[in-house]
C-alpha positions, 0 to 999 in steps of 0.5 A: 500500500505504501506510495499509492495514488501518485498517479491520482494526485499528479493527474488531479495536479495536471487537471487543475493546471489545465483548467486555470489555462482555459479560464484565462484564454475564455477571458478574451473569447467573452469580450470578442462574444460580448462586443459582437452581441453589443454590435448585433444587437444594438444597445439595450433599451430601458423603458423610461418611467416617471419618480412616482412610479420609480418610487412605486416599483421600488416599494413593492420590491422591499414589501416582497423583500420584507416578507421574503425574510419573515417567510424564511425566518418562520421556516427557520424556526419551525425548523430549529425546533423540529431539530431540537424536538427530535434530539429530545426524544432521541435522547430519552 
């Protein structure tokens, strides 16, 4: 058993040197993908919207948001305590 898995551990090195080679040559294939969708397609549009309805928009995001986090914060609890109630009765 001794001296085992150098073969692993070289192939595994060998990958993973691979890998950092292609994600540094991916950089300049993503510029040259992007400015040629830019050119293709033109420059993205907005829609154009007044303050009040900014400031809508932005309201009903925080309310979704605020109840996002009680939503999960319930599910956490009711979770903790499912946890807690099982190891209570597992231990007695």
């Amino acid at each position: 058993m001794a001296g085992g898995g150098g073969g692993f551990s070289r192939d595994a090195m060998n990958r993973s040197k691979s890998n950092r080679s292609l994600r540094k040559s991916h950089q300049g294939r993503f510029k040259e993908h992007q400015e040629t969708f830019i050119h293709e397609h033109g420059p993205l549009k907005f829609k154009e919207v007044s303050e009040e309805e900014l400031q809508q928009i932005k309201q009903e995001i925080r309310q979704k948001a605020k109840k996002d986090r009680l939503k999960n914060l319930i599910i956490a609890i009711v979770t903790l305590l499912l946890i807690t109630v099982g190891v209570i009765i597992a231990l007695t």
